[in-house]
C-alpha positions, 0 to 999 in steps of 0.5 A: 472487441472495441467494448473489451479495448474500453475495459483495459483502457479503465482498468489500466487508468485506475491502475496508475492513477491508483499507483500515484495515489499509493505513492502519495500514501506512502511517502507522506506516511514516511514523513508523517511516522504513521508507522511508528505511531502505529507501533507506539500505539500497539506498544501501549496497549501491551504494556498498558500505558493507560493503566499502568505507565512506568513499565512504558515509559522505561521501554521508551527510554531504552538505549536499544530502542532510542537508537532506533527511533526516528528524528524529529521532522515538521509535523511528525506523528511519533518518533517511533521506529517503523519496524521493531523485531520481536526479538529486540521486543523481547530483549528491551523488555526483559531488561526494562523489568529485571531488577538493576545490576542483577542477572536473571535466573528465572521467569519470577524475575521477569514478572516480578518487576511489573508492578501488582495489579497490571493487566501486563502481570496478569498477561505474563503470568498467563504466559508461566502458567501455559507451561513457559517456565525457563527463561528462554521459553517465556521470551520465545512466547512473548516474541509471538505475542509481540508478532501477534499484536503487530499483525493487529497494529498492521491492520490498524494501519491499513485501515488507516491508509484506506480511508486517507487514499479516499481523500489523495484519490478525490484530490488526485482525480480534482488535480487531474480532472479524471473524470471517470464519465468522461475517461470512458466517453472519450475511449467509446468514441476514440478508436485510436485512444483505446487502442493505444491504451490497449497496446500499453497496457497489454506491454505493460501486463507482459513485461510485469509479473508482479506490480512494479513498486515506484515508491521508495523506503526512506529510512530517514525523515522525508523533507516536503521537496523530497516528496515533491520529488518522488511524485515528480518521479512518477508522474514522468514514467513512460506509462503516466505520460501516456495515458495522460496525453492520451486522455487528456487529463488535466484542465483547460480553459473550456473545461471551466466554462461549463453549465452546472449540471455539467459539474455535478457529473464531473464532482460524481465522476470524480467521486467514481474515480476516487472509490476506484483509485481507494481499491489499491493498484494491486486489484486493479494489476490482478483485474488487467492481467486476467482481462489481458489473458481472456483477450490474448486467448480469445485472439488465439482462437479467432486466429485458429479458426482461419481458414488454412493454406496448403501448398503441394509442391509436388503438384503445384497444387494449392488448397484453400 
């Protein structure tokens, strides 16, 4: 039971601290516009700024889609919006290759303003060819396209926030001295530490179905004291508190005061705890709330198992 208190007290301090890491991923991605960057980038390879840039370049200066994109901020990626329906896709597009002050009456009349020899001409014509020959079909086929492409713009992001969480791990575990050797040296031989941790995080698995989301959605540029902010915020959750007090995260003077092998385990403790914070908050959410289930029910069987006491009143008889 004691070994079972020390997996939960890991598992819930990869959590948070994974959970502080997301929310640092996240709200400097909204500073930085990663996500419109990642939008412009699938925009331009759809419609092939490489090779062929006036089609692009009329998509950007679209009314519709210049109202959408974001304000300038300090050290902004891209301007872009975060988030382009395929509808709007489709209608910016249409209209970027119609001719001028002509309606359209046909699916030629889309195709013929992509300039000859484009890969984006080749990719439309193949989208007639499939059969979408009205107007209403040919959009509804290049709303899916559009969704296609943003499904793979995604996983360029995710990728993306992966590899950065490695480095906001490794800086967080620094910051913290969260030592993973050490997290699990002080709960094996703290009785009371791990159990507070158990309790918490049995609290926590009981009064959430689903990861509870601290980062907020900024719909405007975030300023550096904002973030500060939104990590601030974190940080003074009941949960954070806690588990910081209870381990002792943070430094000391003595921690300093170390020999030198004592360092080189630290830097790979705190390698260790940066690899577990890179795993995200919801894989180590779904690992608590199955161990939590695993202990729960094994405490319902060892108190099942009991023996049992039956009173006969009528007798005043008593059985053990």
């Amino acid at each position: 039971m004691a070994m079972l208190e020390v997996i939960i007290g890991m598992i819930f301090t990869f959590m948070l601290l994974s959970l502080l890491g997301t929310t640092l991923n996240e709200l400097a991605s909204a500073w930085r516009g990663w996500r419109g960057f990642y939008l412009e980038e699938a925009l331009k390879r759809m419609l092939e700024f490489s090779d062929k840039k006036e089609v692009f370049e009329k998509f950007m200066r679209n009314p519709l889609f210049r109202q959408m994109m974001q304000h300038k901020a300090p050290l902004r990626k891209s301007q872009a919006p975060a988030y382009l329906s395929s509808a709007n896709f489709a209608s910016i597009l249409t209209n970027v290759l119609k001719q001028k002050d002509k309606a359209i009456q046909s699916v030629d009349d889309i195709i013929n303003g992509v300039p000859e020899g484009s890969r984006l001409r080749e990719v439309l014509e193949q989208f007639k060819e499939e059969g979408h020959t009205t107007v209403e079909a040919f959009k509804s086929r290049m709303q899916t396209w559009f969704d296609d492409v943003m499904g793979q713009s995604s996983g360029w992001y995710k990728r993306h926030l992966q590899f950065v969480t490695f480095f906001v791990g490794f800086g967080i575990a620094v910051v913290l001295n969260a030592d993973s050797f050490q997290i699990y040296s002080h709960l094996t031989t703290n009785a009371t530490s791990r159990q507070k941790l158990s309790t918490l995080a049995k609290a926590f698995a009981d009064e959430n179905d689903t990861l509870p989301s601290l980062t907020p959605s900024p719909t405007a540029p975030l300023t550096g004291g904002e973030i500060k902010q939104g990590v601030k915020d974190f940080i003074n959750t009941t949960e954070f508190r806690t588990v910081s007090n209870v381990l002792g995260l943070g430094w000391t003077r003595t921690d300093l005061l170390v020999k030198p092998h004592t360092w080189l385990r630290r830097l790979l403790g705190w390698f260790i705890t940066a690899l577990a914070i890179s795993l995200g908050a919801p894989f180590w959410f779904d690992i608590l709330k199955k161990i939590i289930t695993i202990k729960s029910t094994g405490n319902a069987e060892a108190s099942g198992g009991q023996p049992q006491v039956i009173i006969n009143a009528a007798g005043s008889e008593v059985k053990r």
